[in-house]
N, C-alpha and C positions, 0 to 999 in steps of 0.2 A: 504494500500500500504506500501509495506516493505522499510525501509529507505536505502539511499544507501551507499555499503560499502566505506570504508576510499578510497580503489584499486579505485574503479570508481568516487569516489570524485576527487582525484589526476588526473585522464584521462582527466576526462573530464577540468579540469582547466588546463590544459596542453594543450587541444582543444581550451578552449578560449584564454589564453595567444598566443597561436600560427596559429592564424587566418589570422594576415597580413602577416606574411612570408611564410605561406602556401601557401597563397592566390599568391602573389607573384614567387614561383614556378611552380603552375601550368599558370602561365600566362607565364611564360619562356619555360616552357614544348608543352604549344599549339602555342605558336609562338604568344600570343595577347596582343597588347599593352592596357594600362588601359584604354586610352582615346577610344580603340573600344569596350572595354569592357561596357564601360559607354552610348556609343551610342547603342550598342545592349539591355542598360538595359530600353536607355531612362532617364539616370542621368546624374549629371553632371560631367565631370573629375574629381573636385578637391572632390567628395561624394567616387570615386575608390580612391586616392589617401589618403583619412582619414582610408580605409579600410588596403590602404597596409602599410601604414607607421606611421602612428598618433595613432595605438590602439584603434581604434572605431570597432563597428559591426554593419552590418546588420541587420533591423528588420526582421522579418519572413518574410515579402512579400519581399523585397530584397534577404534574401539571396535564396527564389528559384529563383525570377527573375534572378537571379546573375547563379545560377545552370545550367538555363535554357539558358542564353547567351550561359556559357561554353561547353553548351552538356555533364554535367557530371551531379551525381548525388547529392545530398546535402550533403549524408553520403562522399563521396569521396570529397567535397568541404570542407567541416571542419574538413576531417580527419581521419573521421572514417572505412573507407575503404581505400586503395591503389587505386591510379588511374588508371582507366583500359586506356592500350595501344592506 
């Protein structure tokens, strides 16, 4: 497996540094507040709240569950895609 360029090193730490304010727009965007966010995921608020504003992530089973609340895709949860309409 080919190592990855500098260009996609940089992207992607751009993805993770900008995960809670992402996170945080598309929650403004769908109209959801975190604490429904958290009942739809089955976590607790203050587990959305370390997501949008403390710098934490997601494990993998979170963040589909997380995807999975929103109705959006993971790639479009972290960035990787524009949110479809």
């Amino acid at each position: 497996m080919a190592a990855l360029s500098k260009e996609d090193t940089d992207r992607l730490f751009m993805i993770y540094l900008n995960f809670g304010p992402h996170l945080k727009e598309i929650l403004g965007k769908k109209q959801i507040k975190p604490t429904v966010l958290a009942s739809r995921m089955g976590i607790a608020p203050s587990n959305v709240y370390t997501y949008t504003s403390m710098g934490y992530h997601p494990d993998m089973f979170n963040l589909i569950k997380m995807a999975e609340a929103l109705e959006i895709s993971v790639d479009e949860l972290v960035g990787l895609k524009e949110l479809e309409s």
